[in-house]
C-alpha positions as CSV (number, residue, x, y, z in Angstrom):
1,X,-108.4,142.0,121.0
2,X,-109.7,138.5,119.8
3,X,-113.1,139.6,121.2
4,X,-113.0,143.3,118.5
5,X,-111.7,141.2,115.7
6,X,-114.8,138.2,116.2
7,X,-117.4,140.8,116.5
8,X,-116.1,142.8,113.9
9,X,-115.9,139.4,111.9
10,X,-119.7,138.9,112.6
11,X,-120.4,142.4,112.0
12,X,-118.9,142.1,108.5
13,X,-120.6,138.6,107.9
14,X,-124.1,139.9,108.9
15,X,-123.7,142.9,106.2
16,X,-123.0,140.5,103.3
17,X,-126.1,138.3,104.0
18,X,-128.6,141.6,105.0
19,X,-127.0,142.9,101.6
20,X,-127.7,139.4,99.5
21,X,-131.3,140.5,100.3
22,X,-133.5,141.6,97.5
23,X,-137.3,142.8,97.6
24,X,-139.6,139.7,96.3
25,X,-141.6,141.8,94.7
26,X,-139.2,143.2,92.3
27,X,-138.3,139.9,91.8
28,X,-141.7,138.5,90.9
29,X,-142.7,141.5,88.6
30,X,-139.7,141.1,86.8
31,X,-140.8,137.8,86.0
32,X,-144.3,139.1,85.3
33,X,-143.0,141.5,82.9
34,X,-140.7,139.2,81.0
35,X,-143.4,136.4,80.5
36,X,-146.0,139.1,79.3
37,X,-143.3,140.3,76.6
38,X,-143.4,137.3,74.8
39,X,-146.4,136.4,72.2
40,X,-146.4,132.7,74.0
41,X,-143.9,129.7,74.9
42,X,-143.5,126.2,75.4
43,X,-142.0,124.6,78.2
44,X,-141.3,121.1,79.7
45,X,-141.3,120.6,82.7
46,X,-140.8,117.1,85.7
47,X,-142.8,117.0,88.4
48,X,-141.5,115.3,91.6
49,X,-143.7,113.7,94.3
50,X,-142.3,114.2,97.8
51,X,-143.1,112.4,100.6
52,X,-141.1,112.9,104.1
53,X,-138.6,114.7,101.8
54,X,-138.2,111.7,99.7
55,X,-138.8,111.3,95.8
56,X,-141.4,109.1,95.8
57,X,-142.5,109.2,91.6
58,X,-141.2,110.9,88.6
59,X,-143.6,112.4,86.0
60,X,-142.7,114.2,82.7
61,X,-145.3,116.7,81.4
62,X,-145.4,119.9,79.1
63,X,-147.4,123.1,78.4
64,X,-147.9,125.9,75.5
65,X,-149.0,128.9,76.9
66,X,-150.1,132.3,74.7
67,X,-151.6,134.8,77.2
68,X,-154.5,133.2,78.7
69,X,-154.3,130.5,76.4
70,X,-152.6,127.1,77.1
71,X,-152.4,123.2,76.0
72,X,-151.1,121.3,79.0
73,X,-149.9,117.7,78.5
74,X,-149.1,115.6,81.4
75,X,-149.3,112.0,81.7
76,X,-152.3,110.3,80.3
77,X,-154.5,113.9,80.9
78,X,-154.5,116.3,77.9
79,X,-155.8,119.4,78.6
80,X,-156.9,122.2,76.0
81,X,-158.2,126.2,77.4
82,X,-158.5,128.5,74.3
83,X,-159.4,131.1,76.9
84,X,-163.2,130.5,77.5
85,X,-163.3,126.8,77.2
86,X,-161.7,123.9,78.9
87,X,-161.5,120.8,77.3
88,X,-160.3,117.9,79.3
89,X,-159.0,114.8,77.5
90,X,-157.8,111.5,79.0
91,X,-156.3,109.6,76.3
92,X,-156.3,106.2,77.5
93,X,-160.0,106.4,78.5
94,X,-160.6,108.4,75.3
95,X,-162.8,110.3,77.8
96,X,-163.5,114.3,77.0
97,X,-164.6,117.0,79.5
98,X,-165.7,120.3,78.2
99,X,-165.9,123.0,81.0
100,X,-166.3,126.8,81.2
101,X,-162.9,127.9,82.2
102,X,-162.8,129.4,85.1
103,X,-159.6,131.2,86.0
104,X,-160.4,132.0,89.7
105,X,-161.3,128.5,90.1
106,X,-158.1,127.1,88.6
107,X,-155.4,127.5,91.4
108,X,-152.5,127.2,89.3
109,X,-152.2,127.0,85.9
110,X,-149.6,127.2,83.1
111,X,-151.3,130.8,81.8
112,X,-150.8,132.0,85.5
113,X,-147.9,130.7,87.1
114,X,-145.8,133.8,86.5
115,X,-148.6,135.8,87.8
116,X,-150.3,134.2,89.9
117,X,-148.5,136.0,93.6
118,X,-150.7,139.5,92.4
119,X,-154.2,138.5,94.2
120,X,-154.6,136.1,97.4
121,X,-150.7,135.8,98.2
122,X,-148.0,137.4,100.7
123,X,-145.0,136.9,99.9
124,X,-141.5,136.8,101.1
125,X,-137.2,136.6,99.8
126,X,-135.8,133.2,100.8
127,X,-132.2,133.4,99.5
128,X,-130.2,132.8,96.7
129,X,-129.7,129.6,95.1
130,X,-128.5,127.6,92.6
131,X,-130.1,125.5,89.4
132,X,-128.7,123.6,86.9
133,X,-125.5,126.2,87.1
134,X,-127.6,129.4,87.5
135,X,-128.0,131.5,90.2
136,X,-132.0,131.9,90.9
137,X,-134.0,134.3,93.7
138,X,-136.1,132.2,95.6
139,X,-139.6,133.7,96.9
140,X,-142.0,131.9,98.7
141,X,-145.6,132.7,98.5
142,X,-148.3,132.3,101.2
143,X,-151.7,131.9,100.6
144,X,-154.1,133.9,102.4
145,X,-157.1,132.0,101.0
146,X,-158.5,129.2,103.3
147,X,-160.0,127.6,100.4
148,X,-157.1,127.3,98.5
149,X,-155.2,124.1,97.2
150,X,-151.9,124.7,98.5
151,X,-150.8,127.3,101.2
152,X,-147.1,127.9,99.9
153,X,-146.0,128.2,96.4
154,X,-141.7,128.4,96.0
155,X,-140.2,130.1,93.4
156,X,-136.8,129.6,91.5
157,X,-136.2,132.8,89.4
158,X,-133.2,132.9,87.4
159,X,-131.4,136.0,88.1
160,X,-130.1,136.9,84.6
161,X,-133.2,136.1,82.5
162,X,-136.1,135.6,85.0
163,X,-137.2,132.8,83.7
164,X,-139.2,130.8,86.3
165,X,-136.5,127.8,86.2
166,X,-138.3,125.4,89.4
167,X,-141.5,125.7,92.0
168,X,-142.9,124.1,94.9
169,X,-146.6,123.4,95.4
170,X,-147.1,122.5,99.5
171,X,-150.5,121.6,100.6
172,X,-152.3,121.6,103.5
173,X,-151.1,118.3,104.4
174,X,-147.6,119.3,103.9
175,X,-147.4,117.4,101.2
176,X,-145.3,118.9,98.6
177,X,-144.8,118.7,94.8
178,X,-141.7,119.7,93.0
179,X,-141.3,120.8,89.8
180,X,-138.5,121.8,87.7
181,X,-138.6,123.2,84.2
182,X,-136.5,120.7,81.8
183,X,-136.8,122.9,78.6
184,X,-137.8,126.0,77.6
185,X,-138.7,127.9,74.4
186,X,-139.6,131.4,74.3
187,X,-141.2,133.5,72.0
188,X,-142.9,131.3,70.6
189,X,-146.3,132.3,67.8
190,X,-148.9,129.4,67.8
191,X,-151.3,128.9,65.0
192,X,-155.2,129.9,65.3
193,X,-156.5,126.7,66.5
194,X,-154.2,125.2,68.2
195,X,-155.2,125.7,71.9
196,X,-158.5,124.3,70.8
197,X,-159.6,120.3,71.1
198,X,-158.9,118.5,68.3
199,X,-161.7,115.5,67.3
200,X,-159.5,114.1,63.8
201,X,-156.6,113.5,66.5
202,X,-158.0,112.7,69.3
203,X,-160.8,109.7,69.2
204,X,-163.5,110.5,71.9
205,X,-165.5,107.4,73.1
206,X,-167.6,109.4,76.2
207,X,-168.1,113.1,76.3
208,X,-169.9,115.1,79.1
209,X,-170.1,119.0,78.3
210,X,-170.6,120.8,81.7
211,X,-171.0,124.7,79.9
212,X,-174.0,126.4,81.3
């Protein structure tokens, strides 16, 4: 009789956890769609360096994103993509880099992040999880580009909003970088020039323009 009940126990068990499965991609294109509703956002984000799963450095950064537009700010690296140019600014340095921007050639990036799985990925449901207080999907991605940065990509999607509330960045190495989003603002509207380089604000002491 003990023997019925524990099966019947494990039969049970087994349901609730083949049942807490969801398909990753309905989870990933709801995040698709959600992001590509809105006419832009902000978001800030820290970034945690791992090393034989142990924090090694803390760093604080932040990104504007409108479509394929985006200002990332992260440490002493400003970085400025009004959708055919990229203009890379260290501040310290006072150094500028102006660059074709290339999207293929830009692993991941804050216009692409939520969309990023579509070309070049596999992808597979982890589990459920918790952030902060919410419940999030989490999906890992798998490159199937040799070339690529990083082989896996994880993904922490809140269930309620999916909003893309943490990721993980794992190279070839097995090095991993952790990232989880600290504030977010959406639909946000950003004025004409703002994803574009700034000269009055930003003193440039060496420039190197790489466009063809």
């Amino acid at each position: 009789m003990k023997r019925i009940f524990s099966v019947l126990v494990l039969f049970v068990l087994s349901a609730s956890l083949y049942g807490q499965e969801k398909d990753p991609k309905a989870v990933l294109d709801k995040m698709s769609s959600v992001y590509k509703a809105m006419p832009g956002y902000n978001i800030a984000f820290v970034q945690k360096v791992m090393s034989e799963g142990e924090v090694i450095d803390l760093m604080n950064g932040s990104a504007s994103v409108s479509n394929d537009k985006f200002v990332l700010k992260f440490q002493e690296q400003h970085i400025y993509c009004n959708g055919p140019v990229l203009w890379t600014y260290l501040v310290e340095a006072q150094e500028l880099t102006i660059s074709n921007f290339e999207p293929e050639g830009q692993m991941v990036n804050p216009a692409n992040i939520y969309d990023i799985y579509k070309e070049g990925f596999t992808f597979k449901y982890l589990r459920q999880d918790d952030v902060k207080g919410e419940m999030v999907d989490v999906v890992e991605l798998t490159s199937t580009d040799p070339d690529a940065d990083f082989t896996n990509i994880i993904m922490y999607i809140g269930q309620k909003d999916g909003y893309l509330k943490a990721w993980d960045l794992v190279d070839y190495a097995g090095a991993m970088s952790s990232f989880e989003v600290s504030n977010f603002e959406p639909n946000k509207t950003f004025p004409d020039k703002f994803f574009e380089f700034d000269r009055e604000a930003n003193p440039v002491q060496y420039e190197e323009d790489l466009r063809n």
